[in-house]
MARLUMVEX-534466 format. One record per residue (C-alpha): x, y, z; residue number from 1. Coordinates in steps of 0.02 Angstrom, whole numbers, padded with zeros to 5 digits. Each point is the difference from the previous one (the first is absolute). Layout:
N
+--------+--------+--------+-----+
!      X !      Y !      Z ! pos !
+--------+--------+--------+-----+
!      X !      Y !      Z ! NUM !
...
+--------+--------+--------+-----+
***
This chain:
175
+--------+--------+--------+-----+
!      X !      Y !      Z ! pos !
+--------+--------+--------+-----+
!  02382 !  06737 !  07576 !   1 !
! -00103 ! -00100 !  00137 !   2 !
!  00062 ! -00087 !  00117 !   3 !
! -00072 ! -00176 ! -00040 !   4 !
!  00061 !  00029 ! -00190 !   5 !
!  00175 !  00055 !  00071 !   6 !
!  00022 ! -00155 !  00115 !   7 !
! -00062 ! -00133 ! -00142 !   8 !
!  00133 !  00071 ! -00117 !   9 !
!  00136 !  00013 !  00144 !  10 !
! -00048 ! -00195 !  00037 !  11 !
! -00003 ! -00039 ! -00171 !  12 !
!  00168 !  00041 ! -00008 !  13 !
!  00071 ! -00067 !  00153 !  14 !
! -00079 ! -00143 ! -00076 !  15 !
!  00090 !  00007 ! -00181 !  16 !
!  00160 !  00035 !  00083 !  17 !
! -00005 ! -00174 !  00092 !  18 !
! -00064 ! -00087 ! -00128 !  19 !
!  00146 !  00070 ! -00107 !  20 !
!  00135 ! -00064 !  00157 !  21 !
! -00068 ! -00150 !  00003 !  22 !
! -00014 ! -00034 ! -00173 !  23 !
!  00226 !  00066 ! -00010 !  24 !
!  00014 ! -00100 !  00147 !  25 !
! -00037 ! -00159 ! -00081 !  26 !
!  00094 !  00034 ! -00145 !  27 !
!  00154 !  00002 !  00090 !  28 !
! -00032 ! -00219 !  00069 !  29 !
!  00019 ! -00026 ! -00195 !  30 !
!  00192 ! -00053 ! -00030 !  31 !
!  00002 !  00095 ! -00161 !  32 !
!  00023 !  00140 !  00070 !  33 !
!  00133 ! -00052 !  00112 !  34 !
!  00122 ! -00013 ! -00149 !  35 !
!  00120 !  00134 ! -00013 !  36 !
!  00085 !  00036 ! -00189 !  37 !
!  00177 ! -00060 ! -00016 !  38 !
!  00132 !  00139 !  00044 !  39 !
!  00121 !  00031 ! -00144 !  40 !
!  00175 !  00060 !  00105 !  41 !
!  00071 !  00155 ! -00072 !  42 !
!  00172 ! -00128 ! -00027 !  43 !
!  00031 ! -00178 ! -00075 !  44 !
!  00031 ! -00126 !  00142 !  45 !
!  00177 ! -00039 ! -00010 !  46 !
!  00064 ! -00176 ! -00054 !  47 !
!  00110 ! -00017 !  00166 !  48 !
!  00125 ! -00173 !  00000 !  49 !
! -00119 ! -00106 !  00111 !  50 !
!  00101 ! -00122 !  00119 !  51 !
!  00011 ! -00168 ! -00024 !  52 !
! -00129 ! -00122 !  00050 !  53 !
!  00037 ! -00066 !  00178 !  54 !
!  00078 ! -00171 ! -00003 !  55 !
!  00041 ! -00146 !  00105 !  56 !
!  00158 !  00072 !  00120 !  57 !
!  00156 ! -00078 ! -00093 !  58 !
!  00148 ! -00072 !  00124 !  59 !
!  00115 !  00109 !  00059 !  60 !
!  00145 !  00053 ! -00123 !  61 !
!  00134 !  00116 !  00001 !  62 !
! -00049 !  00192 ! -00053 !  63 !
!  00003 !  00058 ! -00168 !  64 !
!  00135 !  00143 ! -00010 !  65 !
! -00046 !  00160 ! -00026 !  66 !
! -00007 !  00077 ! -00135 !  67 !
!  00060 !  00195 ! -00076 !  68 !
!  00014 ! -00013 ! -00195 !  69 !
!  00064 !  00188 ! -00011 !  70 !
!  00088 !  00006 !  00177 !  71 !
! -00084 !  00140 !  00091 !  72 !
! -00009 ! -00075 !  00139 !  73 !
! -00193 ! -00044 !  00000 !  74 !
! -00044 ! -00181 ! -00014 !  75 !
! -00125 ! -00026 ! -00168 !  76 !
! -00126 ! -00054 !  00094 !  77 !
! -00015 !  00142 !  00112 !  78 !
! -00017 !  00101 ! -00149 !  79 !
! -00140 ! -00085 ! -00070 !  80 !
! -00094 ! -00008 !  00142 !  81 !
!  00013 !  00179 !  00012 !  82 !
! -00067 !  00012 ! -00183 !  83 !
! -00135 ! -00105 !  00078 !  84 !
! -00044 !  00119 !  00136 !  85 !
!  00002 !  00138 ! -00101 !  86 !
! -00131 ! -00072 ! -00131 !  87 !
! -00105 ! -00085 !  00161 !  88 !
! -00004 !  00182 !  00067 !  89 !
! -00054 !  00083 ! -00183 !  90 !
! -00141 ! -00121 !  00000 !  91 !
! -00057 !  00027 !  00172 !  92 !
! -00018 !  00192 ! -00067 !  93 !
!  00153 !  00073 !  00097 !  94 !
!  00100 !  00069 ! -00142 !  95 !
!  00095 !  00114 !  00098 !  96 !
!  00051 ! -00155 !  00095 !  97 !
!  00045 ! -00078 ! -00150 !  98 !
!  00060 !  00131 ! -00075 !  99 !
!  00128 !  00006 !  00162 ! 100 !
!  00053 ! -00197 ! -00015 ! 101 !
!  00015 !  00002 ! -00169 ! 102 !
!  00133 !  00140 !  00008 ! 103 !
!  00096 ! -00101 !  00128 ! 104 !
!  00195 ! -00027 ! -00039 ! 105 !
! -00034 ! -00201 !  00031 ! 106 !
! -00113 !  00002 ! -00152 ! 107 !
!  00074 !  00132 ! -00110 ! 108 !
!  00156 ! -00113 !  00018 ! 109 !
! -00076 ! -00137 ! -00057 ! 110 !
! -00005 ! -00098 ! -00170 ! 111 !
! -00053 !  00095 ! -00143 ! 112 !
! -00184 ! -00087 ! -00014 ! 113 !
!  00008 !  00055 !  00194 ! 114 !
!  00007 !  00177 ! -00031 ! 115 !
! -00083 ! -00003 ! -00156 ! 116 !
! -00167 ! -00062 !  00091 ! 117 !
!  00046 !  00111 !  00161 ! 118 !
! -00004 !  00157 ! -00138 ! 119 !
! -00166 ! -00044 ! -00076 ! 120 !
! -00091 ! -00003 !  00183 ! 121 !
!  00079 !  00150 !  00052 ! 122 !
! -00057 !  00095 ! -00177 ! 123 !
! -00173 ! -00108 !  00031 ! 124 !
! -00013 !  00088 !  00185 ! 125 !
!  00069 !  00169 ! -00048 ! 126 !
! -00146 !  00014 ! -00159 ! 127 !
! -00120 ! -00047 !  00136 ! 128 !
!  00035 !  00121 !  00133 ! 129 !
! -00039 !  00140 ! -00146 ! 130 !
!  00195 !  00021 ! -00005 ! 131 !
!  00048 ! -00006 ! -00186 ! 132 !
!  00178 !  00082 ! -00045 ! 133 !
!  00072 ! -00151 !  00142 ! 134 !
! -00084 ! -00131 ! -00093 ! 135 !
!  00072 !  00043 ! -00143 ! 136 !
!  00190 ! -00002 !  00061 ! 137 !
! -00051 ! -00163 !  00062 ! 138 !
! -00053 ! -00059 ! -00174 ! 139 !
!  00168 !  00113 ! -00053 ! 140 !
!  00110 ! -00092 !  00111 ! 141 !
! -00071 ! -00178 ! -00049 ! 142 !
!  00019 !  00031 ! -00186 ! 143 !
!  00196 !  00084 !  00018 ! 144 !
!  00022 ! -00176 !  00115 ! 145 !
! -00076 ! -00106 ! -00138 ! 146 !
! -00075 !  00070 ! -00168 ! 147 !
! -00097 ! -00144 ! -00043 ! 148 !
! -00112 !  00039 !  00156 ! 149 !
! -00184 ! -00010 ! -00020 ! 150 !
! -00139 ! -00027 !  00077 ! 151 !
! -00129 ! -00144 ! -00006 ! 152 !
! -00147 !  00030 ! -00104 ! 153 !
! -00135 !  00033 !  00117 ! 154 !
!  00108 !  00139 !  00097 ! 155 !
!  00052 !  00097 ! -00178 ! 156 !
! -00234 !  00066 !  00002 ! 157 !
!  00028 !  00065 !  00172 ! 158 !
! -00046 !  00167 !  00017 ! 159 !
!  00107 !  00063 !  00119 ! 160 !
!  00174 ! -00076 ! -00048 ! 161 !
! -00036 ! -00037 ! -00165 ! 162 !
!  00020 !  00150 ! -00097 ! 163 !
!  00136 !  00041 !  00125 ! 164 !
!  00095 ! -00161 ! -00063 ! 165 !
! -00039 !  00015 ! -00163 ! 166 !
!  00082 !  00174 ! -00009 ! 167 !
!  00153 ! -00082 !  00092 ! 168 !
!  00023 ! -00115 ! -00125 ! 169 !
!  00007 !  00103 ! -00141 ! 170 !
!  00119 !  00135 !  00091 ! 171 !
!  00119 ! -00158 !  00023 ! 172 !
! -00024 ! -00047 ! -00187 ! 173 !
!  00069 !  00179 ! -00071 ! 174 !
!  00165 ! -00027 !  00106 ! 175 !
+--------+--------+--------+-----+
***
């Protein structure tokens, strides 16, 4: 090749390849492609109680008594709002956290509903954490404590804990 014919293609190039960044460069002012595609989490959001709204501060009164329905010792509202924690910390993606509160005494000793709900997260957080046979005791557990025990529609087409509940529930219905 001569040179002349060997610098015109090498500018030709350089050329091209700025027209090109240029041209990519102005795509990206267009807000189009600023939009990112919705993430689909790998778990349902939890339906968590949600306090109360914020009201007017009421006069002073004299303090509800505490309450402990099945006398263990642990007021019912601490063991709710340990339920609470546990499902806040499933949702925030730290299963082993929730997995942790959710096993607490305050909550196992709590009403049935309680510990119903407290065994469903800690299945939920054991299927996610690729740790199956615990997820199923915790589905075991929930349907010795209460045979009726389901879950809600949208969490039965999971595929991690579904098929893992579904084969809980029909071990529980041959006893």
């Amino acid at each position: 090749m001569s040179a002349p014919t060997y610098m015109t293609k090498r500018l030709h190039l350089i050329a091209l390849a700025t027209a090109g960044a240029l041209l990519l460069g102005g795509c990206a002012e267009f807000p189009i492609f600023d939009q990112k595609a919705p993430r689909t989490p790998s778990h349902p959001r939890a339906s968590a109680p949600k306090p109360p709204p914020k009201a007017t501060p009421a006069p002073e009164r004299e303090p509800a008594p505490v309450r402990d329905r099945d006398g263990d010792g642990v007021p019912d509202n601490q063991k709710e709002s340990g339920l609470r924690e546990g499902i806040r910390l499933y949702n925030e993606g730290d299963f082993n956290g929730a997995i942790r509160r959710l096993s607490a005494r305050d909550v196992n000793n709590g009403p049935l509903s309680t510990r119903l709900m407290a065994l469903k997260y800690q299945a939920f957080s054991y299927c996610v954490t690729s740790r199956p046979a615990p997820c199923r005791q915790a589905f075991d557990r929930a349907l010795r404590l209460d045979p009726s025990f389901d879950l809600a529609p949208g969490e039965h087409g999971h595929p991690l804990w579904g098929p893992v509940f579904t084969k809980a529930k029909q071990a529980a219905g041959e006893r």
